[in-house]
N, C-alpha and C positions, 0 to 999 in steps of 0.2 A: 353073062353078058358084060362086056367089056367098057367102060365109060371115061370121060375123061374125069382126071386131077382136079380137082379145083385147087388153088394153091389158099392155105392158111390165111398168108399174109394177105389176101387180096380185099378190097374194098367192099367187095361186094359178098364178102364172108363175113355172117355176123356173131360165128359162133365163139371168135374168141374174146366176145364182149360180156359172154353169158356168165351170171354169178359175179360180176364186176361192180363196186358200186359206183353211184353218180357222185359227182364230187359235190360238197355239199354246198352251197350258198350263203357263203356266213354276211354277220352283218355288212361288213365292210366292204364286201365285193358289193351288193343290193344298195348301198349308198351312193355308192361310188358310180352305177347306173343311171338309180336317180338324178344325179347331181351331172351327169353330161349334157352338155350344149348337143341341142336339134338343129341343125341350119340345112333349112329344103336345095336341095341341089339348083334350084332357078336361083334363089338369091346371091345378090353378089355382095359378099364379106371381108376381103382379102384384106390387111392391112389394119381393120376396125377389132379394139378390143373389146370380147364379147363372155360374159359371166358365165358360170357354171351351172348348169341348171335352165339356163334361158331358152329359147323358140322362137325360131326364124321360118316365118311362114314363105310361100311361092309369090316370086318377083319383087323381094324385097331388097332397095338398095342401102347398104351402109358404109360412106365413104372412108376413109384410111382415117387412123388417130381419133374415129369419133369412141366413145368409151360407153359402153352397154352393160349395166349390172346383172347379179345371179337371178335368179329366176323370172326373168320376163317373159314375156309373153307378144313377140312382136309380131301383128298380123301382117297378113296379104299386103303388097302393094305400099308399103310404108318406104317414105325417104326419109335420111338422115345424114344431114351433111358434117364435116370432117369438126367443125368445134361446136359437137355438141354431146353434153354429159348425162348420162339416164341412170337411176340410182337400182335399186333391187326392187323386184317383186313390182315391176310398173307392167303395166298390161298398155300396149298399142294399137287400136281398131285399125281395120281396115281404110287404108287411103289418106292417111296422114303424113305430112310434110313436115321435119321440125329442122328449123334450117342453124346458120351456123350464130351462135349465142345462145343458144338453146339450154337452161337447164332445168333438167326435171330430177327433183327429188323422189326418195325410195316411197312405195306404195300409191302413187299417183292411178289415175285410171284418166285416158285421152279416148274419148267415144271417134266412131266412122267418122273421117273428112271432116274432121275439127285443123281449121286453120288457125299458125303460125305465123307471123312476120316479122323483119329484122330489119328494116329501113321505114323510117319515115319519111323521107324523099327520096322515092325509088324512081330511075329515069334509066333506060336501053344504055346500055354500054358505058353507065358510070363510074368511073374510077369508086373502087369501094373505100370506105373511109371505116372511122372507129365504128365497129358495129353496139350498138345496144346489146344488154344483157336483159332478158325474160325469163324471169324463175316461177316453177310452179312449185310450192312447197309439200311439205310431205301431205300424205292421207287425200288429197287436192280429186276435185274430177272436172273433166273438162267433158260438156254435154256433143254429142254428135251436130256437123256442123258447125259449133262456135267458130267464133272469130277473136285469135285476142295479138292486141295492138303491141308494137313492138315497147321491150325497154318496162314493161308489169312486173307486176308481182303477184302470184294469186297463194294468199294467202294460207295456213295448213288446214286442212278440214274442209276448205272451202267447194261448194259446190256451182258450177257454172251450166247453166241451162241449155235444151238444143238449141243453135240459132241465136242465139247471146250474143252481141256485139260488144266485147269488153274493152277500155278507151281507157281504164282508171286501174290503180289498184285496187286491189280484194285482199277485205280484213278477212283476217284466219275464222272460219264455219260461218260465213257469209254465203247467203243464196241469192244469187244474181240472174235476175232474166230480163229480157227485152230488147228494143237498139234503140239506142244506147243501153245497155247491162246496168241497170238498178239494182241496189239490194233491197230485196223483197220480205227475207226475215232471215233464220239463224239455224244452220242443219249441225245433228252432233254427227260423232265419227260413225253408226251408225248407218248414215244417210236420212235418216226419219227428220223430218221438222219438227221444232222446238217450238212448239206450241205453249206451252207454260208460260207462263209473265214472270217462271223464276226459274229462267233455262235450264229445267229439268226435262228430262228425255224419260222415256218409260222405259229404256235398257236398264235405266239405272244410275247416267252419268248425269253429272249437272256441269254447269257453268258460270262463269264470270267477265263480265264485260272489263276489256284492258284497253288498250292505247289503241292495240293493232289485230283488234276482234274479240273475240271470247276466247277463253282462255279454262281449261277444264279445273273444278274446281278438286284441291290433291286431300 
């Protein structure tokens, strides 16, 4: 019985893969995976530098020259306009706007529709002038919903509540809730409150009251 050829070479031939082995996955190729930028095809990135390791979730805008560290995490639906600087390993909820003065330091966490502002007298089609600078410092959380006022400082450690109206700065592992944004008492980097009257945390770390917060004790 007479049959056709299948040719060797052909694709759809697998036998001269047989007894071959897999090429093996050494360290550096596996790192080298980990460590690639995700940017979902809806978001739009052109132009913005964006770290290795980071994640850019669906219909996220990042405009040109704004600068995105290695491993973030930036969610759904986030804007970032063109002078604003994000350090490493900051995680971005869903629906946040951080506009141009913006800088967040590495390890920050910014909850869902926590709002941003860059003008104190904001008016329809005004000539823009010096913008204020807003820095969130390292280990920092910004609760979902807040609100923090242009030209701050929120402190390193610092935790900011949902719904917080912040008007002031924040000393570094200051807990801040209300509107106006009181400090309420002293979180360590943990996130647990400092309950001790000798700002010891039950992880282990303790602290010291300084100029511009507590201050971990070395």
């Amino acid at each position: 019985m007479r049959g056709s050829v299948r040719d060797p070479m052909s694709s759809n031939d697998h036998s001269s893969t047989i007894g071959r082995a897999k090429p093996l996955r050494t360290p550096d190729k596996l790192a080298n995976k980990l460590q690639r930028k995700k940017i979902h095809p809806s978001a739009q990135t052109e132009g913005a530098s964006i770290g290795s390791g980071t994640r850019v979730w669906q219909f996220c805008i990042i405009l040109p020259q704004a600068r995105v560290g290695d491993n973030c995490n930036i969610c759904a639906h986030v804007f970032i306009e063109s002078d604003v600087t994000i350090g490493d390993r900051v995680t971005i909820k869903c629906g946040v706007q951080l506009w141009d003065g913006t800088r967040i330091e590495d390890d920050v966490f910014i909850g869902p529709n926590a709002t941003f502002t860059n003008d104190r007298t904001p008016r329809s089609r005004k000539a823009r002038r010096h913008l204020p600078v807003t820095r969130v410092r390292t280990y920092a959380t910004i609760g979902a919903n807040a609100t923090i006022l242009p030209g701050l400082t929120i402190g390193r450690g610092a935790m900011v509540s949902a719904g917080a109206v912040v008007t002031r700065n924040v000393p570094s592992h200051a807990l801040m809730i209300g509107n106006p944004a009181r400090r309420k008492g002293w979180v360590c980097l943990c996130g647990e409150t400092l309950r001790d009257s000798g700002l010891s945390c039950p992880c282990g770390k303790q602290y010291k009251r300084g100029v511009r917060g507590l201050a971990p004790v070395s």
